[in-house]
C-alpha positions as CSV (number, residue, x, y, z in Angstrom):
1,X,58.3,105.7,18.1
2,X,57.3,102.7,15.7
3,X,54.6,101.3,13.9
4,X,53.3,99.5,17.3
5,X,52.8,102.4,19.6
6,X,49.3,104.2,20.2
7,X,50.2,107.1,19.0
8,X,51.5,106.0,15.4
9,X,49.4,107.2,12.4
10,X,50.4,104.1,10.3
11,X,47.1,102.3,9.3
12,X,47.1,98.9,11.2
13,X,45.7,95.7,9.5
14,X,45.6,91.7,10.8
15,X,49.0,91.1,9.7
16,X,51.3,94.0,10.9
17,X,51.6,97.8,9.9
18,X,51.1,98.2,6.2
19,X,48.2,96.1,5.8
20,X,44.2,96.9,5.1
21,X,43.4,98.2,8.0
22,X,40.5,96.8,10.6
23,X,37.1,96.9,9.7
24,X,34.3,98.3,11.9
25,X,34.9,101.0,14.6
26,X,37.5,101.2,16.9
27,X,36.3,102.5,20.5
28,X,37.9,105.1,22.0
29,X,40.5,103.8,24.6
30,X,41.2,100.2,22.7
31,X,43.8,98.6,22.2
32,X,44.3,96.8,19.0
33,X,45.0,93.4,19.0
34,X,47.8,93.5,16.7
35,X,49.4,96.0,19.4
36,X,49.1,94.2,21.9
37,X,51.1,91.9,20.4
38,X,53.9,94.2,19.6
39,X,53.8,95.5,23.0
40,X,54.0,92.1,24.2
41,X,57.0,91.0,21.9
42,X,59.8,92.8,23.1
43,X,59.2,90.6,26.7
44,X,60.4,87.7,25.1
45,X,63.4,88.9,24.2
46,X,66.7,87.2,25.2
47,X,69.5,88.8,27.5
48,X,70.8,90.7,24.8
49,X,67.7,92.7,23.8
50,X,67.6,96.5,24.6
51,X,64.2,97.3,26.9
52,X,61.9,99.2,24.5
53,X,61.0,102.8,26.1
54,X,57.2,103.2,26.9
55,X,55.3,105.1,24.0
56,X,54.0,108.6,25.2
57,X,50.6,108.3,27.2
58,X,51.5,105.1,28.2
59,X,51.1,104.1,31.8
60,X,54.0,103.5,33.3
61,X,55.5,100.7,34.3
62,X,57.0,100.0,38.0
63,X,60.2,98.6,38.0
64,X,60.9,96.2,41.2
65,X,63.7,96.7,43.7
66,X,67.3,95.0,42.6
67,X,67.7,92.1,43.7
68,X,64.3,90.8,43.9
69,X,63.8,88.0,40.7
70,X,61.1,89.0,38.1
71,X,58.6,85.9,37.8
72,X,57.4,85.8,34.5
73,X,54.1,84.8,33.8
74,X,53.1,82.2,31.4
75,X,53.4,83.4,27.9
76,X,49.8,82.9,26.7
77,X,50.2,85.7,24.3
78,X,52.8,83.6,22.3
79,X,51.3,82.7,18.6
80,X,52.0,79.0,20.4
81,X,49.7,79.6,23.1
82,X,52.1,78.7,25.7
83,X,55.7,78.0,26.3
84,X,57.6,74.8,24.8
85,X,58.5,72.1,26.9
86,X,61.9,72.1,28.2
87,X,62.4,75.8,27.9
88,X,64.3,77.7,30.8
89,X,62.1,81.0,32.1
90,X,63.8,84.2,31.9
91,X,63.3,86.0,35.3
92,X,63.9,89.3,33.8
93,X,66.9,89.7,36.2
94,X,70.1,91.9,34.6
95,X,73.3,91.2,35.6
96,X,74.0,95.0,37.2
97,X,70.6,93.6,39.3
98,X,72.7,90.5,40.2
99,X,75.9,92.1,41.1
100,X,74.0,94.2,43.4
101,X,72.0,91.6,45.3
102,X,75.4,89.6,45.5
103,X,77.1,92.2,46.8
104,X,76.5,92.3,50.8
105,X,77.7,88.5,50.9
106,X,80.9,89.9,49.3
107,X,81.5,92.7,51.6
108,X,80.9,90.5,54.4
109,X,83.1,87.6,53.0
110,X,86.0,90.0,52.6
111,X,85.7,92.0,56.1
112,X,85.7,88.5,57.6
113,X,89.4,87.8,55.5
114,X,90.8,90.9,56.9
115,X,93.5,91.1,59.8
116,X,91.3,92.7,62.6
117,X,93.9,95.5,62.4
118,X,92.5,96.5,58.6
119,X,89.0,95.5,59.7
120,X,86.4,98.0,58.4
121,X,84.7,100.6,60.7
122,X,81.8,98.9,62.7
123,X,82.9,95.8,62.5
124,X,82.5,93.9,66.4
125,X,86.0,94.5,68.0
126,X,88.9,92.0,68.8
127,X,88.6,90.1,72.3
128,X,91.4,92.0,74.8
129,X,94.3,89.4,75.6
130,X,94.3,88.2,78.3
131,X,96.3,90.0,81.2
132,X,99.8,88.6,82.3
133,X,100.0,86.8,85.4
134,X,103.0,85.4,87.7
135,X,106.5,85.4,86.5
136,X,105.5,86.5,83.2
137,X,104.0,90.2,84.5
138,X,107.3,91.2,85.7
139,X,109.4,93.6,84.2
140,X,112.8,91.9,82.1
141,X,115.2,93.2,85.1
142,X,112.9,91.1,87.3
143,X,112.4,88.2,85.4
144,X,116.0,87.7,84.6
145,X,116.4,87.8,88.4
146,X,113.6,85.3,89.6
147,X,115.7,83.1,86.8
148,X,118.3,83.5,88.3
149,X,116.9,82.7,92.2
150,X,115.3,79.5,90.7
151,X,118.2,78.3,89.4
152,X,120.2,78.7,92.4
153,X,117.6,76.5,94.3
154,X,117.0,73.9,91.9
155,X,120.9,73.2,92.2
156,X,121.1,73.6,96.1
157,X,118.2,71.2,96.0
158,X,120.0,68.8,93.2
159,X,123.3,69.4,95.6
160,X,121.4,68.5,98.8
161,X,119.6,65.5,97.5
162,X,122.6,63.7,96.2
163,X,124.7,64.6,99.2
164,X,121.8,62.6,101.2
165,X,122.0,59.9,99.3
166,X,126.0,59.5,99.2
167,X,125.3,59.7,103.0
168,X,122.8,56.8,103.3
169,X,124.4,54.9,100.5
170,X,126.8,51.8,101.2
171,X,130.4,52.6,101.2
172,X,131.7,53.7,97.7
173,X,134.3,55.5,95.7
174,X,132.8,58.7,95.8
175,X,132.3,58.3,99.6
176,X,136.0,57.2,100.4
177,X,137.6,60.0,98.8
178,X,135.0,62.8,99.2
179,X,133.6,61.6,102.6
180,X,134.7,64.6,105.1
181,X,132.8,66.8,102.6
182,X,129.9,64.3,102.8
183,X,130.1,64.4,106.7
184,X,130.4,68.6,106.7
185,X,127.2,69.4,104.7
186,X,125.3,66.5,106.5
187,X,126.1,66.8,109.8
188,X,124.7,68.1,112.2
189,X,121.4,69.1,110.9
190,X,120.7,66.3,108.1
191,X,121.8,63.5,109.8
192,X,120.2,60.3,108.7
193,X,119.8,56.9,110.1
194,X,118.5,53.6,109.5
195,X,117.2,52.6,113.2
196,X,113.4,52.9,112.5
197,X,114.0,50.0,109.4
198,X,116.8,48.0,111.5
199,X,115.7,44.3,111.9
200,X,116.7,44.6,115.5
201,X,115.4,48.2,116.7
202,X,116.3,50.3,120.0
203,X,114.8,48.1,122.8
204,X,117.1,50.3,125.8
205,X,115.8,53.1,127.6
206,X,118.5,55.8,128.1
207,X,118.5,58.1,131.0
208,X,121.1,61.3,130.5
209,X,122.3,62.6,134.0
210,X,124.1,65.4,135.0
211,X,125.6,67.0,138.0
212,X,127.7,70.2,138.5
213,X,130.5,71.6,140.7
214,X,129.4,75.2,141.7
215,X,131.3,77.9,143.0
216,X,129.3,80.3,145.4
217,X,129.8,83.8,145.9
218,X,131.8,83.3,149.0
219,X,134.8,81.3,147.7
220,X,133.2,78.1,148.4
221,X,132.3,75.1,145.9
222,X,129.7,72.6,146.2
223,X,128.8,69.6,144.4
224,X,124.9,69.3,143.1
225,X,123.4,65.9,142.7
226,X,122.4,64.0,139.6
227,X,119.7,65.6,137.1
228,X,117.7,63.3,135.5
229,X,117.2,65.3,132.2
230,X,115.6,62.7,130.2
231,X,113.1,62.2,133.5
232,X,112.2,66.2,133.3
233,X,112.1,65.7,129.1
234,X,109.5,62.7,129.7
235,X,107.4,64.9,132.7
236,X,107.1,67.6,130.6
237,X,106.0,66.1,127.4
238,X,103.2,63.4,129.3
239,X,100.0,64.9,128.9
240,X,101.1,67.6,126.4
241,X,99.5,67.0,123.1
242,X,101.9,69.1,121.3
243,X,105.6,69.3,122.7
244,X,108.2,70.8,121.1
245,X,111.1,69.5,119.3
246,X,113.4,70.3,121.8
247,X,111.3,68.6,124.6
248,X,111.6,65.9,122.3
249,X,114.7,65.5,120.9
250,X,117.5,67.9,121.7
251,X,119.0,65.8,124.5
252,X,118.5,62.6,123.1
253,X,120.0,64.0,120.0
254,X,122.9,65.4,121.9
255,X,123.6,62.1,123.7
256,X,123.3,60.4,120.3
257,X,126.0,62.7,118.2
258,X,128.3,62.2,121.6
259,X,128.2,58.2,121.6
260,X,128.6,58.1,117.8
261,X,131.8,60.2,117.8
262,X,133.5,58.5,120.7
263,X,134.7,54.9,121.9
264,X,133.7,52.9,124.7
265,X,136.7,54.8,126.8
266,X,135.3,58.4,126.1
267,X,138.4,59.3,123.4
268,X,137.1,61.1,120.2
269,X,137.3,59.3,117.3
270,X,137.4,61.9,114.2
271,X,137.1,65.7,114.1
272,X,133.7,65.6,115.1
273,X,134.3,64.4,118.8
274,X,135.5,67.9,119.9
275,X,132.4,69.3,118.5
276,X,129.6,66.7,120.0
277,X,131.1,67.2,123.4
278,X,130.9,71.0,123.3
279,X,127.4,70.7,122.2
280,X,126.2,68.0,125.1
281,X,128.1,70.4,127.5
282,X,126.4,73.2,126.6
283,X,122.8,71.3,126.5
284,X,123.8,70.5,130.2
285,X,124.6,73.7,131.7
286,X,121.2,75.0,129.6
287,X,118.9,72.5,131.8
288,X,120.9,73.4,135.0
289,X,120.2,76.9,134.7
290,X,116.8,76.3,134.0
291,X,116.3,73.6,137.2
292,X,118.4,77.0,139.3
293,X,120.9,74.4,140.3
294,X,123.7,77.3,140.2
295,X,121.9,78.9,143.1
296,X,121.8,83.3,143.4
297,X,125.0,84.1,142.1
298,X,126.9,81.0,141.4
299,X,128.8,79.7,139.0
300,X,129.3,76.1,137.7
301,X,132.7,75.3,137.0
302,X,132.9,72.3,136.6
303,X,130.0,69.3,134.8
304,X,129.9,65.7,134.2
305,X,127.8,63.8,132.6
306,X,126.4,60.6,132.7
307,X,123.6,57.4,130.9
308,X,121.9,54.7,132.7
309,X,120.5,52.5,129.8
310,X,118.2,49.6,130.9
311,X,116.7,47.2,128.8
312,X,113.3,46.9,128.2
313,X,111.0,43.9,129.4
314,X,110.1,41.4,126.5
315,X,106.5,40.6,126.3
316,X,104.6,38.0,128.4
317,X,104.5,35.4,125.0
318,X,108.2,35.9,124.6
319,X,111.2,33.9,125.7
320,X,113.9,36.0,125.4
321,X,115.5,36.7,128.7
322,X,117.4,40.1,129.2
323,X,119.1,41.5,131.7
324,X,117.2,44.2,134.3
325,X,120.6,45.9,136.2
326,X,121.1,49.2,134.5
327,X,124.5,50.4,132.7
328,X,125.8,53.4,134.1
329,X,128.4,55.5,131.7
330,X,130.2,58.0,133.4
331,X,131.9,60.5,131.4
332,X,135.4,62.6,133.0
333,X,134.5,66.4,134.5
334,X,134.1,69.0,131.8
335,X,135.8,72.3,132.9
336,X,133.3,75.0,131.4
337,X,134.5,77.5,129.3
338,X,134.1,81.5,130.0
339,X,132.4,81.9,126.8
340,X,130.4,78.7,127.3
341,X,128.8,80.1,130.2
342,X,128.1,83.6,128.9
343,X,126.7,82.0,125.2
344,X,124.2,79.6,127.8
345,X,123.3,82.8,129.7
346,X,122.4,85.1,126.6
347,X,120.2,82.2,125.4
348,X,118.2,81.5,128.7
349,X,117.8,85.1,128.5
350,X,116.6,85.3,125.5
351,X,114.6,82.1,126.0
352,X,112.2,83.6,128.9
């Protein structure tokens, strides 16, 4: 308690506590000026002022939330009358009210810095990762062995590829002393040729032929006349909008791999003329099974085989002049293996 409260017995004059004191009555419930003053001085003070507690009686006074700035009113009690140019407002705010408004944005700023394994409770969740797919969603056992497969055919692919191309390419090194190798992964599947780009293509129709010697289940042995194979090939792909590939190509093929392996005279030339002729022989007794030129019960014994090639007819614009007599190639009698009868047999079978 001091000389400014209401409740102080210390006469009050014009000029502070101590003085004369006020002339006239006081009504009951004023305030004196000079107290008002002295209630009103300790609002000016700076940052470093202690708040004066209220005098006893006093109405009290509401203190605002923290956080939320004081607004200070003009000072018109002042002896000045009003504040001095250039002078900052105090908002009233204390620095424990400060701390405390800033202190959300600070608990936010630091959950944010957090690894979201330290994140604080009720804080939004980390996304899932994303689930493994493919190669990647196997266990390591597995994925060491798909490696493994896809190495294994990116070098069978590399392998293949370049063995194609030492096939097609001109004659080099490589092919002269690694050519039978060349020839043995190629052939007879992966064959490659250059007739569709020649300058000069194919301009022959060839006709493959064959006939049979049969033996009948009496003793006797007969003699069939000529199949034309390439004629039943040509029947049965016109008008079909899909044939096969063997409709297609499996005799011409055959005929192709025979003529490539052997001279004009029929003798193989290399190791692959044993193997083309076993291959045509076989296509042969396969159609002749299939046309019942064996009869019920025969056997064939014996087959040859034989082309007619004729040319084809220029156009009416051109000039050129070919020949229209067909070439006849007969090949010697095949005798037919045991096995290469019962091998035809199990695939007829198997075939209907």
């Amino acid at each position: 308690m001091d000389a400014y409260d209401e409740g102080s017995n210390a006469p009050h004059g014009p000029d502070g506590p101590g003085g004369p004191p006020r002339e006239g009555p006081v009504s009951a419930g004023a305030v004196p000026e000079d107290a008002s003053r002295a209630e009103a001085a300790p609002k000016r003070g700076g940052q470093g002022s202690a708040a004066r507690e209220p005098a006893p009686g006093s109405p009290a006074i509401e203190t605002p939330p923290a956080g939320t700035p004081h607004a200070r009113t003009p000072d018109a009690e002042s002896p000045q009358g009003e504040r001095s140019q250039g002078e900052t407002p105090h908002t009233g705010t204390s620095h424990a009210e400060m701390f405390h408004a800033q202190a959300p944005h600070a608990e936010t700023a630091v959950a944010h810095s957090l690894p979201p394994a330290e994140a604080p409770p009720g804080s939004s969740p980390a996304a899932p990762a994303p689930a493994l797919t493919g190669i990647a969603a196997l266990s390591l056992r597995h994925q060491i062995a798909a490696a493994f497969a896809l190495a294994a055919v990116a070098v069978v692919a590399c392998v293949h590829l370049g063995m194609v191309f030492l096939h097609v390419a001109p004659s080099n090194t490589v092919t002269k002393q690694h050519g039978r190798a060349i020839d043995e992964w190629i052939y007879p599947e992966f064959e490659q040729n250059w007739k569709l780009f020649a300058p000069n293509p194919l301009q022959q129709n060839i006709d493959v032929q064959v006939r049979a010697r049969i033996r009948t289940p009496d003793g006797g042995v007969t003699e069939t006349g000529w199949y034309d194979l390439s004629a039943l090939d040509g029947a049965a792909i016109d008008g079909n909008p899909l044939p096969s590939h063997t409709q297609q190509n499996e005799l011409r093929r055959a005929w192709d791999f025979y003529a490539g392996t052997h001279d004009n005279e029929n003798r193989p030339v290399g190791l692959r003329g044993s193997l083309s002729e076993r291959y045509l022989r076989r296509v042969a007794l396969l159609r002749l099974d299939r046309e019942g030129a064996e009869g019920k019960d025969g056997v064939a014994e014996r087959v040859q085989v034989r082309s007619r090639t004729s040319n084809v007819r220029p156009p009416e614009w051109s000039d050129e002049q070919v020949s229209d007599k067909p070439v006849l190639r007969e090949l010697p009698w095949w005798t037919v293996p045991e096995e290469d009868l019962t091998d035809t047999r199990t695939t007829e079978a198997s075939a209907r």
